[in-house]
Backbone as JSON, one array per atom type, in Angstrom:
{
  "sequence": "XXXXXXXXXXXXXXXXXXXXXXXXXXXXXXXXXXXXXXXXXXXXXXXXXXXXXXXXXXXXXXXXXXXXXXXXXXXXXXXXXXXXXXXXXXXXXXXXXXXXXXXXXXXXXXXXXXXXXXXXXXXXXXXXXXXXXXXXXXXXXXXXXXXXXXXXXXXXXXXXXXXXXXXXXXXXXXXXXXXXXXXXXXXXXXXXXXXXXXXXXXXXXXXXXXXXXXXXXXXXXXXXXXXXXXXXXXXXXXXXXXXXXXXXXXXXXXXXXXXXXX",
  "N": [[3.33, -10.53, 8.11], [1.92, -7.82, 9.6], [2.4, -4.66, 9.5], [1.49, -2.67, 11.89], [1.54, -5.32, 13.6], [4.61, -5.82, 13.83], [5.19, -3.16, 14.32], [4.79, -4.05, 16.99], [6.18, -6.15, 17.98], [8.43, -5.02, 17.56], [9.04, -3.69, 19.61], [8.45, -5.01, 21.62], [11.02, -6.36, 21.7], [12.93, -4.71, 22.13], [12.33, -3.22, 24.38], [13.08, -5.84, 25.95], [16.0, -5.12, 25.05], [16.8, -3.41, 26.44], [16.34, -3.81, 28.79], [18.45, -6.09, 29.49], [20.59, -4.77, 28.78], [21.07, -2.92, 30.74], [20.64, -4.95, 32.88], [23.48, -6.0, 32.48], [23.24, -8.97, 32.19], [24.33, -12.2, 30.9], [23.24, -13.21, 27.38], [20.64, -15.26, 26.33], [20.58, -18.39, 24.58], [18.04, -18.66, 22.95], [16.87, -16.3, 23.54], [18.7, -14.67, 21.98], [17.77, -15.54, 19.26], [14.97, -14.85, 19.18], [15.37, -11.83, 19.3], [16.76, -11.72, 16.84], [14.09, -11.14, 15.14], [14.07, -8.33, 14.85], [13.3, -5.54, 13.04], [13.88, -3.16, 12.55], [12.69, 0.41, 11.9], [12.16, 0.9, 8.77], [10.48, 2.46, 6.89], [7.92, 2.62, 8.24], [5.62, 4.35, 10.32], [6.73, 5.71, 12.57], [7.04, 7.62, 14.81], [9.81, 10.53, 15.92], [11.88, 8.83, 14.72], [14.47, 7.96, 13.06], [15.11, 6.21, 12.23], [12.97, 5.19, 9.94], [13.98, 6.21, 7.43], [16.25, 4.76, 6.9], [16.58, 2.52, 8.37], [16.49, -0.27, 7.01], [16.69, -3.72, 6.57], [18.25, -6.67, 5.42], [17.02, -9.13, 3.65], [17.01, -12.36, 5.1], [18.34, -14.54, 3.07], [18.86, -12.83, 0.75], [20.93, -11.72, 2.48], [22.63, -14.16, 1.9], [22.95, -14.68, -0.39], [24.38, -12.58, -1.14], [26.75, -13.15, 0.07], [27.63, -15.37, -1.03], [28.45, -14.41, -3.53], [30.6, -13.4, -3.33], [32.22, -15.15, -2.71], [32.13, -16.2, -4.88], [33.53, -14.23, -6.99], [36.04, -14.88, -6.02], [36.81, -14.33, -3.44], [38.46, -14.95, -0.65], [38.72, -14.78, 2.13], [39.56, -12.77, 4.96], [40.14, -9.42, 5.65], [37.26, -7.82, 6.35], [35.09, -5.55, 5.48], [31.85, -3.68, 6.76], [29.66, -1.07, 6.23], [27.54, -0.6, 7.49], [25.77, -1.84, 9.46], [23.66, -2.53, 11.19], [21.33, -4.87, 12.51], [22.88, -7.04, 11.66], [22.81, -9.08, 9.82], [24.45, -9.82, 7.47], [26.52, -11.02, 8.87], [26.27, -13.31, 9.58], [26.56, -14.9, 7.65], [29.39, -14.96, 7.11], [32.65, -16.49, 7.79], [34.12, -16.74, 11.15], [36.59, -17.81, 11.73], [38.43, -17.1, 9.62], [38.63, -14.38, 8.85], [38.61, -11.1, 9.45], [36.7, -8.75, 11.15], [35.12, -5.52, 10.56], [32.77, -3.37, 11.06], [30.3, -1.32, 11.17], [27.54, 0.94, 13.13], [26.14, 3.29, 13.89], [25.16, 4.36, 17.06], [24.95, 6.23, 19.29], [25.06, 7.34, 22.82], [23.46, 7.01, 25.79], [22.56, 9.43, 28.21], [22.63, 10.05, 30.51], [23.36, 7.39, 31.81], [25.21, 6.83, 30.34], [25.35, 4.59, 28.5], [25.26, 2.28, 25.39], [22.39, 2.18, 24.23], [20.72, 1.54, 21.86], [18.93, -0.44, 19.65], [19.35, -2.08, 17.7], [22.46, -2.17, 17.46], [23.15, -2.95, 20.03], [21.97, -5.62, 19.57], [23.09, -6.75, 17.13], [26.21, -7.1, 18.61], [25.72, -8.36, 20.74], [24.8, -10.94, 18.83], [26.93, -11.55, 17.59], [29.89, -11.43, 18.77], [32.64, -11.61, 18.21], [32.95, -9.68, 16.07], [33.99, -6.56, 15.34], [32.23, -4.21, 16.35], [31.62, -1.15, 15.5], [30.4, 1.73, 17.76], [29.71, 4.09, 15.74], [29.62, 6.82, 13.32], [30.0, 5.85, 9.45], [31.06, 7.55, 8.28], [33.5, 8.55, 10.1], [35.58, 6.92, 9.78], [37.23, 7.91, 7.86], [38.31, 9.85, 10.1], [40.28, 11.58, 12.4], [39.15, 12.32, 15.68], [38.3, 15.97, 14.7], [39.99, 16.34, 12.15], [40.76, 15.13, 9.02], [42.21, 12.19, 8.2], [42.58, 10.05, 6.9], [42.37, 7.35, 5.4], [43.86, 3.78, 5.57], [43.83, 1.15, 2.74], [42.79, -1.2, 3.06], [41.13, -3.45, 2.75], [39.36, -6.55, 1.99], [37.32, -7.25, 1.26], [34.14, -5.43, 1.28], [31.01, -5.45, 2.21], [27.5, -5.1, 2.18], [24.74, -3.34, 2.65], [23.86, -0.17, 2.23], [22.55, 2.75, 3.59], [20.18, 4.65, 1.99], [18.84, 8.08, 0.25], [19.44, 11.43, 0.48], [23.07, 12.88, 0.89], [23.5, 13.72, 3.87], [24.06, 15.46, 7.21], [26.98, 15.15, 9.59], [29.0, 15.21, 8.53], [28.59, 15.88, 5.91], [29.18, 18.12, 4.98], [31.12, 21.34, 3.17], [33.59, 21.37, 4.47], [34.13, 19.13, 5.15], [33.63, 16.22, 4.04], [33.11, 17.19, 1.72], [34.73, 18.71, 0.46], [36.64, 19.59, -2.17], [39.26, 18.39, -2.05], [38.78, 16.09, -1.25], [37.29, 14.33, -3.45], [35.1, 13.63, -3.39], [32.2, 13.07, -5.59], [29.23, 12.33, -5.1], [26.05, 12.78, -4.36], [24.26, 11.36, -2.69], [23.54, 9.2, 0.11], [23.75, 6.53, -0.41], [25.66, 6.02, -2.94], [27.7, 7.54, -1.45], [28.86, 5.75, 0.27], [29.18, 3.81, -1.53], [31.27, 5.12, -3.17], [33.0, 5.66, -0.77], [33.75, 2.7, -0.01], [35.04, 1.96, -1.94], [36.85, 3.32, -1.52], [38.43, 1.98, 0.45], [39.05, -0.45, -0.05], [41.73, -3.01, -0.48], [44.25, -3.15, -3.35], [42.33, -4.99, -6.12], [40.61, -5.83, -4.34], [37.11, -7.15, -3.22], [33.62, -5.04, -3.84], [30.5, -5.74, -2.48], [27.08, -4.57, -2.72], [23.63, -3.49, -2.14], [21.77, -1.54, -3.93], [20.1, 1.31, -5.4], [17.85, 1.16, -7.96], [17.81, 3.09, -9.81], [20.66, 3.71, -9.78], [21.81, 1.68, -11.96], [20.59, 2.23, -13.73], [20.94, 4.24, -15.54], [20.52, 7.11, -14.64], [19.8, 10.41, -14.2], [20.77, 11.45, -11.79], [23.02, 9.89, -11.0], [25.06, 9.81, -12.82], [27.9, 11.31, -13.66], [28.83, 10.58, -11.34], [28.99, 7.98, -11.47], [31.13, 7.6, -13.81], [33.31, 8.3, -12.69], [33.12, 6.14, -10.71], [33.7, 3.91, -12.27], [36.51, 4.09, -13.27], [37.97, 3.64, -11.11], [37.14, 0.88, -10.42], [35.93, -1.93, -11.08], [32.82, -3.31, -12.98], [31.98, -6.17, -11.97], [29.52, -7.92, -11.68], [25.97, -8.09, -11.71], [22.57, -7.62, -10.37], [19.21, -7.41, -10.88], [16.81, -7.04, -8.43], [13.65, -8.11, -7.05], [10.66, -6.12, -7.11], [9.82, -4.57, -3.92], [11.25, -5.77, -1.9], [12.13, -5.8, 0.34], [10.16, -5.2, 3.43], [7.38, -3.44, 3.63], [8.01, -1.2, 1.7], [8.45, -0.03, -1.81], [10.61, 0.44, -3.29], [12.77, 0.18, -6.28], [15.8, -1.87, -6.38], [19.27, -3.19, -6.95], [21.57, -6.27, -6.74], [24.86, -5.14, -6.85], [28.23, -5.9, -7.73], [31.7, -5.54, -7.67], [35.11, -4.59, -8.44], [38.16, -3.91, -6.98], [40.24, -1.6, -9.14], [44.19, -2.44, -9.56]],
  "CA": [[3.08, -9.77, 9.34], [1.4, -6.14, 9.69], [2.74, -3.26, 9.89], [1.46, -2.82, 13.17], [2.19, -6.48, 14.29], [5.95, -5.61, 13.45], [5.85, -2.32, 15.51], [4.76, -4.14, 18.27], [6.72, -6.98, 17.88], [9.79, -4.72, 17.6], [8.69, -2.89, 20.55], [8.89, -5.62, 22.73], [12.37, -6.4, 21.51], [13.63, -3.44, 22.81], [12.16, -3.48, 25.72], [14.07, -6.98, 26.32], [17.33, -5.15, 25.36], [16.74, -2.51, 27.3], [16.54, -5.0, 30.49], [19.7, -7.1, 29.63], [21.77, -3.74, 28.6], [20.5, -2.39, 32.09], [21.21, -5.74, 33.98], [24.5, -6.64, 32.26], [23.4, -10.07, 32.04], [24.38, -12.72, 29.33], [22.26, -13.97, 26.41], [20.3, -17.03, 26.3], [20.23, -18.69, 22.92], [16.22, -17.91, 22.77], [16.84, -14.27, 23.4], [19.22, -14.05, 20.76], [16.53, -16.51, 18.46], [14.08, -13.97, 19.27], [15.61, -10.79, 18.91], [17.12, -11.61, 15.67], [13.3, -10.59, 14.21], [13.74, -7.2, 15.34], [13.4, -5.36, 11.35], [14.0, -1.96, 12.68], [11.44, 1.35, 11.39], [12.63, 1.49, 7.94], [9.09, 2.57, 6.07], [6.97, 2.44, 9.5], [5.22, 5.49, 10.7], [7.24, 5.38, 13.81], [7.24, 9.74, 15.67], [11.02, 10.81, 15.94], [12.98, 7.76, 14.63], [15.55, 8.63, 12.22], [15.18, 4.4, 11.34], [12.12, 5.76, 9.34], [14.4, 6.36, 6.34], [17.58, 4.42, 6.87], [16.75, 0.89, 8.43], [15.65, -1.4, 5.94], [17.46, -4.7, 7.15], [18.93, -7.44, 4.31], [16.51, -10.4, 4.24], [18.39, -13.46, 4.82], [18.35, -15.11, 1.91], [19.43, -11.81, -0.11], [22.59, -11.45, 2.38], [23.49, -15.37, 2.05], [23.47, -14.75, -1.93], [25.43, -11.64, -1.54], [28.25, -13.25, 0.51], [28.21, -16.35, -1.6], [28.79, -13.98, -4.92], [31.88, -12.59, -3.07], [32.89, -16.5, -2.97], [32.09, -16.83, -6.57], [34.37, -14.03, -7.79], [37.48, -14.97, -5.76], [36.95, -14.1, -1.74], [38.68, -16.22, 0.43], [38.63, -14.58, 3.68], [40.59, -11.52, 4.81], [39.76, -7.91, 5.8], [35.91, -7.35, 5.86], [34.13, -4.03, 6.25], [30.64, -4.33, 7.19], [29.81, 0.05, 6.71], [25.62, 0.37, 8.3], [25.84, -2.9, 9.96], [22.16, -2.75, 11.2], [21.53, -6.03, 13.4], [24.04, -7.85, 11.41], [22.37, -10.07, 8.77], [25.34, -10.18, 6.35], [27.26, -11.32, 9.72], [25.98, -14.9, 9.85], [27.62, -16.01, 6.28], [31.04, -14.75, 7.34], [33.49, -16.94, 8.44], [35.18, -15.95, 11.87], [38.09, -18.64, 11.69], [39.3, -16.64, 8.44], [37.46, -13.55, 8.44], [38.23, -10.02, 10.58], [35.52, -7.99, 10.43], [34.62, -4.18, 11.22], [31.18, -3.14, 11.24], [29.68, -0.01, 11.91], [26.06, 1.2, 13.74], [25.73, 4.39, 14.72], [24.18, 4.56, 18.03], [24.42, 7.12, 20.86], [25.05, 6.87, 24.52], [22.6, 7.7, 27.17], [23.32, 10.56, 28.3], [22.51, 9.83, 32.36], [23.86, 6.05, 32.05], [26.41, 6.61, 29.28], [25.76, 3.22, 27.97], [24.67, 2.7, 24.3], [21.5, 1.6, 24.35], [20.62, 1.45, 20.23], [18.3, -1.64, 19.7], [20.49, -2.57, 16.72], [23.51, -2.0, 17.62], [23.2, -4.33, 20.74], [21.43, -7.12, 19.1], [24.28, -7.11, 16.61], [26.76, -7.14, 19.61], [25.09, -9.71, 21.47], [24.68, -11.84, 18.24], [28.16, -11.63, 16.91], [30.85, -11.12, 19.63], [33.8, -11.86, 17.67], [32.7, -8.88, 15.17], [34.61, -4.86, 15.98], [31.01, -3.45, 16.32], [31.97, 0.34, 16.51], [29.47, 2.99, 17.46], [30.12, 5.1, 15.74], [28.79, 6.76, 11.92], [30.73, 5.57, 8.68], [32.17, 8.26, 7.62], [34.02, 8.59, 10.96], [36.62, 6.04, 9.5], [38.27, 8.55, 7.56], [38.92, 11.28, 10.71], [40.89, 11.65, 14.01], [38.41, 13.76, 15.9], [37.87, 17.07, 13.99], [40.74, 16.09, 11.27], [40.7, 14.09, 7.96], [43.56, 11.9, 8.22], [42.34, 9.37, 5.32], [42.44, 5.34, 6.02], [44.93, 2.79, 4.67], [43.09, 0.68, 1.9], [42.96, -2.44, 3.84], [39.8, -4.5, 3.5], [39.47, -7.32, 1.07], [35.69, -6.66, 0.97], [33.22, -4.21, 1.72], [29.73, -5.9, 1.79], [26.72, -4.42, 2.95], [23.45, -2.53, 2.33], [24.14, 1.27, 2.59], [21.22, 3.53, 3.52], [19.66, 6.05, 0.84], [18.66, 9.54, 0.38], [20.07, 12.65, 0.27], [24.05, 12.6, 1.75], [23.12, 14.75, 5.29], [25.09, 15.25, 8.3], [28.23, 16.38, 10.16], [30.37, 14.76, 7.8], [28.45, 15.94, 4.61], [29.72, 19.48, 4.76], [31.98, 21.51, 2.85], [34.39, 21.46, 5.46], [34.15, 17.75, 5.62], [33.45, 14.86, 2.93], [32.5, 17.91, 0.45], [36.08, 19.25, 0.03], [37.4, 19.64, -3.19], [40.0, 17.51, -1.73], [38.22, 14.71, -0.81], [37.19, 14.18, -4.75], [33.89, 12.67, -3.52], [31.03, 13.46, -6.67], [27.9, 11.81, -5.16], [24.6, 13.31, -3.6], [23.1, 10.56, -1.37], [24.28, 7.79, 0.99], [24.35, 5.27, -1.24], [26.73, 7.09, -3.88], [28.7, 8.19, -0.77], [28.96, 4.55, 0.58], [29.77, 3.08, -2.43], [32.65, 5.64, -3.47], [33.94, 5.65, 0.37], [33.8, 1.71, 0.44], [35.78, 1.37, -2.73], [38.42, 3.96, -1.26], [39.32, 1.66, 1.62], [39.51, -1.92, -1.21], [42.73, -3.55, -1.14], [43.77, -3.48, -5.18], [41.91, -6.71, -6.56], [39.32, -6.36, -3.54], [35.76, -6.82, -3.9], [32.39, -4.54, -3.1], [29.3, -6.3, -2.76], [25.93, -3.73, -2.24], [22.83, -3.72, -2.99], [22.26, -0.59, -4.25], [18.93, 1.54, -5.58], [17.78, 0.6, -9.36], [18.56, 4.09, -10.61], [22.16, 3.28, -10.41], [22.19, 0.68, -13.15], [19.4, 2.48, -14.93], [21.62, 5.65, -15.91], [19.24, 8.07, -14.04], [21.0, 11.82, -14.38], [21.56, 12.11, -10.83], [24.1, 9.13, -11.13], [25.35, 9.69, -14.53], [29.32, 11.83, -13.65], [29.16, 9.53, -10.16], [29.4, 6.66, -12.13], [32.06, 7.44, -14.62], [34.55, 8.65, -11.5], [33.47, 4.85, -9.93], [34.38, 3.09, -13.49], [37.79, 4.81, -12.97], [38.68, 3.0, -10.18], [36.86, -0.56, -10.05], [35.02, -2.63, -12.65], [31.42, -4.47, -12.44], [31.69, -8.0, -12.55], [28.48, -8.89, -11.88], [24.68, -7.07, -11.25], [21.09, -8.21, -10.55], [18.01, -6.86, -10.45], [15.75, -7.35, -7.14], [12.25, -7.87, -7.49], [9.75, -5.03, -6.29], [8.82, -4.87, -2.67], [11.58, -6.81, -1.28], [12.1, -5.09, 1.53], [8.69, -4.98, 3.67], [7.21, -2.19, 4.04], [8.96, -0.05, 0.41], [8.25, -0.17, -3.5], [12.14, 1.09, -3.75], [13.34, -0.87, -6.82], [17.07, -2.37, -5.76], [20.12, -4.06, -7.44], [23.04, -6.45, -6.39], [25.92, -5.39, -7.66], [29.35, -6.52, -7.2], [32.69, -4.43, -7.92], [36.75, -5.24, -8.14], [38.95, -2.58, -7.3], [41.38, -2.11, -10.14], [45.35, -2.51, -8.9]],
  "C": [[2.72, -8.34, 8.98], [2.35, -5.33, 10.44], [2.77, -2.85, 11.65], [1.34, -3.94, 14.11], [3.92, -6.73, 14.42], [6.07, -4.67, 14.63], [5.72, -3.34, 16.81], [5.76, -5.46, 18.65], [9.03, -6.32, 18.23], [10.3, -4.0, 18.84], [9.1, -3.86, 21.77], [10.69, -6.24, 22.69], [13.17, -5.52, 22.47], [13.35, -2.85, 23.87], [13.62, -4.5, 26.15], [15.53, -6.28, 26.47], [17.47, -4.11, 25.94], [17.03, -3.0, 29.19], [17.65, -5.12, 30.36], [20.55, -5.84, 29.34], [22.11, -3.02, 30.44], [21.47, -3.42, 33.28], [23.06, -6.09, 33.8], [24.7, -8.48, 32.1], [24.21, -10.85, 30.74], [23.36, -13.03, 28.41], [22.1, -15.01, 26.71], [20.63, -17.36, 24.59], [19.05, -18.65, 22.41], [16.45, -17.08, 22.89], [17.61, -14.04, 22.43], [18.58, -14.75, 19.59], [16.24, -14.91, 18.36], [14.82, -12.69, 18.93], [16.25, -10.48, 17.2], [15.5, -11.08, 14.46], [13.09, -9.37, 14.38], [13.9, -6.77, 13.56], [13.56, -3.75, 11.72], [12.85, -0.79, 12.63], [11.39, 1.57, 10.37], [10.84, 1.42, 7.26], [8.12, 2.66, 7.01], [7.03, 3.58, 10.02], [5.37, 5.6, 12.12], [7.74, 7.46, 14.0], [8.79, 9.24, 16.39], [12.04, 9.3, 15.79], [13.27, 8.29, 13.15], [15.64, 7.07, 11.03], [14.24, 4.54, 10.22], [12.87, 5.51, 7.58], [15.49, 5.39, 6.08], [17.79, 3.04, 7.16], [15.8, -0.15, 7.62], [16.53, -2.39, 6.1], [17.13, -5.58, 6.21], [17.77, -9.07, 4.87], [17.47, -11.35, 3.85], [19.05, -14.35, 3.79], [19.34, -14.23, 0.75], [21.2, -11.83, 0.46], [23.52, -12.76, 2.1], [23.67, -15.53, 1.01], [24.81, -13.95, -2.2], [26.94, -12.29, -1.04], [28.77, -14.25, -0.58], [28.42, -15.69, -2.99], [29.53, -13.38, -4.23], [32.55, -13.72, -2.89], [33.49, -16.69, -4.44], [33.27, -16.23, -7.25], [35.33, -13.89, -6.98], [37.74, -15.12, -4.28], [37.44, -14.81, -1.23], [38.9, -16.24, 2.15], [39.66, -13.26, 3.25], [39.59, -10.73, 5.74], [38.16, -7.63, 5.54], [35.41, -6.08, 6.5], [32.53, -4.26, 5.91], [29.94, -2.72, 7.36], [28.43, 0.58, 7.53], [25.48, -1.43, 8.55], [24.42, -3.47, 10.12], [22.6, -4.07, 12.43], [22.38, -7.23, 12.75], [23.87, -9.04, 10.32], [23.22, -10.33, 7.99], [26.71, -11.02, 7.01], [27.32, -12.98, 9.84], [26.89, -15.75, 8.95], [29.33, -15.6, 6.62], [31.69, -15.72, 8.08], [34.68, -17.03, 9.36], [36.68, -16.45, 12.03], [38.97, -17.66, 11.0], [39.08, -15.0, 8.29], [37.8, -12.51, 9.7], [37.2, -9.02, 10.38], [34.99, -6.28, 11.48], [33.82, -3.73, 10.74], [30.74, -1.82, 12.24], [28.07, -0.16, 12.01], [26.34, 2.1, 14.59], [24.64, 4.68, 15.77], [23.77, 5.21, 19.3], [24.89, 6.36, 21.92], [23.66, 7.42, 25.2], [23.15, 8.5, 28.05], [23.21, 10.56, 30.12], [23.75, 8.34, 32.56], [25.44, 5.93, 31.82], [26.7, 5.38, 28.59], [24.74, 3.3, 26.74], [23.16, 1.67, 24.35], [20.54, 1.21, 23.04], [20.37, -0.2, 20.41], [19.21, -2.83, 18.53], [21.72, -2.95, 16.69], [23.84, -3.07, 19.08], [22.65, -5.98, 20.61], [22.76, -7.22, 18.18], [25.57, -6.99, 17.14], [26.72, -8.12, 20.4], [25.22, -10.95, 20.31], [25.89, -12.06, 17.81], [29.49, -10.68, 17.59], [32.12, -10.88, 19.14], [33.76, -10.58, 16.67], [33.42, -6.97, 15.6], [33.58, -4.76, 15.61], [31.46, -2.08, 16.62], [30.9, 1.26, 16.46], [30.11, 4.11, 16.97], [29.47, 5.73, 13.49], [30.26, 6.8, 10.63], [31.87, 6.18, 8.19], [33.44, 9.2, 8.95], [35.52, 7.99, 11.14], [37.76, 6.85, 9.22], [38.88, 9.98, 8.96], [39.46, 10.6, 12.32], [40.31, 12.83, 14.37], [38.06, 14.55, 14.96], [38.49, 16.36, 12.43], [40.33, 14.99, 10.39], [41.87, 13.48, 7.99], [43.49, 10.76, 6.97], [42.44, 7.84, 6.23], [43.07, 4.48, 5.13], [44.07, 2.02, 3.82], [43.74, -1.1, 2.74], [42.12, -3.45, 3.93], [40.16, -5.23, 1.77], [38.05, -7.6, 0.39], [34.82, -6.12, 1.89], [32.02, -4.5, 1.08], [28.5, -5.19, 2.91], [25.35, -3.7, 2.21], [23.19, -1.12, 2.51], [22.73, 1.94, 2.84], [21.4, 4.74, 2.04], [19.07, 7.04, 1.4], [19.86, 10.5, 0.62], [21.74, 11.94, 1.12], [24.04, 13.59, 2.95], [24.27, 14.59, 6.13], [26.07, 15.84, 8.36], [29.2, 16.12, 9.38], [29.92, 15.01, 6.48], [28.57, 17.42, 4.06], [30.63, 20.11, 3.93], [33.54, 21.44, 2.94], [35.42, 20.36, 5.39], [34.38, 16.82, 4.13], [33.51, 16.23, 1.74], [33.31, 18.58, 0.1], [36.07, 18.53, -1.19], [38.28, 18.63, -3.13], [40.1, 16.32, -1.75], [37.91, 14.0, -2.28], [36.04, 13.05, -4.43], [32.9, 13.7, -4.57], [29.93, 13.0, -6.45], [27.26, 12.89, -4.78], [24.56, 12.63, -2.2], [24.18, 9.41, -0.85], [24.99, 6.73, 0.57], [25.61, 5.32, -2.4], [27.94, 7.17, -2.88], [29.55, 6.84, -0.35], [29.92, 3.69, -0.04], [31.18, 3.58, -2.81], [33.62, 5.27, -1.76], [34.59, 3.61, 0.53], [34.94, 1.0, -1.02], [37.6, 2.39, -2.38], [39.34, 2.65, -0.11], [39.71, -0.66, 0.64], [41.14, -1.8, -1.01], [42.8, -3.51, -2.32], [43.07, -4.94, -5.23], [40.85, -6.84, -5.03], [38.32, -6.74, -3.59], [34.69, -5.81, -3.15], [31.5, -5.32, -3.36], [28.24, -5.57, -1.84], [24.66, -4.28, -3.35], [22.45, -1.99, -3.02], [20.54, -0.28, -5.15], [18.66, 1.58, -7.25], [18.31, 1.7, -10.22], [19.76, 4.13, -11.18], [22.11, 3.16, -11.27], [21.6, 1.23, -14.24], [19.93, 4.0, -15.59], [20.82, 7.08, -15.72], [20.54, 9.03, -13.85], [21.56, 12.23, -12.88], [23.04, 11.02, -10.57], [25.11, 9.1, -12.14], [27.17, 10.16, -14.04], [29.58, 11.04, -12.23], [29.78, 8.33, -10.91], [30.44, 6.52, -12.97], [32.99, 7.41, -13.53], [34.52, 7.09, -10.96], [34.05, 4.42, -11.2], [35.92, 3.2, -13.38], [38.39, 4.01, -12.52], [38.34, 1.21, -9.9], [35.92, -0.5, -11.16], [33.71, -3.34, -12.03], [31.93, -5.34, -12.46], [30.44, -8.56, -12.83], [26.9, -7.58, -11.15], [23.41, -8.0, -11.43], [20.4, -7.44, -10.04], [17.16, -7.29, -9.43], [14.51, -7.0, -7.64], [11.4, -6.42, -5.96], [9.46, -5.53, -4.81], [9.6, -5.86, -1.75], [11.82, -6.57, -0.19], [10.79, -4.6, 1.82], [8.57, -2.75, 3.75], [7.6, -0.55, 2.95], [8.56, -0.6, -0.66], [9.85, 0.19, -3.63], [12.46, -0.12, -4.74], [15.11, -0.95, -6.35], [17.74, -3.13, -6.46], [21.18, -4.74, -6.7], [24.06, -6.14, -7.54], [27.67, -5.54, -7.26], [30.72, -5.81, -8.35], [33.91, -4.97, -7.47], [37.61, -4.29, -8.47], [40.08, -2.97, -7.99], [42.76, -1.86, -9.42], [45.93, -0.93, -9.26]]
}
């Protein structure tokens, strides 16, 4: 599909959930079919979307490997954190019998309506009911309002696809995440992601990301990030993604998979 058979394709999506958020209706099982091809803006020359940089959505195949290599080294259900949720692709392989799961997507209210109207954030709402969808942005976990109050280490895995680039925002301040205190050492999202997602591991938990090739490739802006993660959790396991797997990007990408030490 083109580029501009995608926008428009995604366009009418969001229309649709723009109706059913509006009406309050329910889903059909064709509207939630259909909306599941919504792919967001991630790489698409889309005027004031912020998705531009940040939504690049897990093709299915990639997240039904990643869950089943959190089978392989041990998973058996539990505590899942889910931290840039997106429309929920890593949501399908989870098992809700066994399986609690909290999932973030930062998405706004409407500021007349007050209802969230985030194309993402209600398709992965609509598609997966049983799921704590919270609006709200990741690093929101660790605070009460203004305050850092920290978060109990409670999840048994923390799978997901973190966004990249720089670490920005209200929470990437001195004030904030960038305290001395806090003993975070990354830059960018993915760095931030990865350290925040191994703070909240049960001991013996797992991470499973996919994560940007530099990582693995000892590139200098990762180089004192990476010793501080070694510290605390071990690889088990890593793969290389082929070029271009995500439409629309050349970004090279790895899975890699992580077991916080006790």
């Amino acid at each position: 599909m083109s580029v501009r058979q995608q926008q428009e394709l995604n366009a009418e999506i969001t229309e649709l959930v723009k109706t059913k958020v509006a009406s309050g209706d329910d889903w059909s099982l064709d509207e939630i079919a259909f909306i599941q091809q919504y792919t967001g803006d991630g790489g698409m020359k889309v005027e004031n979307s912020r998705g531009i940089l940040y939504e690049y959505y897990t093709p299915k195949e990639i997240a039904s490997r990643m869950m089943q290599l959190a089978y392989d080294h041990g998973f058996v259900g539990g505590n899942v954190l889910e931290p840039s949720v997106g429309i929920g692709r890593f949501l399908q392989y989870i098992d809700p019998s066994n399986c609690y799961v909290d999932a973030y997507e930062y998405a706004g209210k409407d500021e007349t309506t007050g209802k969230v109207i985030d194309t993402s954030f209600q398709i992965c709402k609509a598609t997966y009911p049983w799921v704590n969808v919270k609006n709200a942005e990741f690093e929101s976990i660790f605070y009460a309002g203004n305050s850092r109050v920290g978060h109990a280490e409670e999840y048994d895995l923390v799978i997901g696809n973190p966004p990249y680039g720089k670490f920005l925002g209200s929470y990437s301040g001195t004030k904030r995440e960038r305290r001395k205190a806090v003993k975070y050492m990354g830059k960018t999202y993915d760095q931030y992601f990865l350290w925040a997602g191994i703070q909240l591991l049960n001991p013996g938990g797992l991470l499973v990301y996919i994560m940007p090739s530099t990582f693995l490739s000892n590139d200098k802006t990762y180089g004192a990030f990476k010793n501080d993660i070694f510290k605390q959790a071990d690889l088990l396991d890593a793969y290389r993604m082929p070029l271009r797997l995500f439409d629309f990007t050349g970004i090279g990408t790895d899975i890699v998979v992580f077991k916080k030490r006790a």
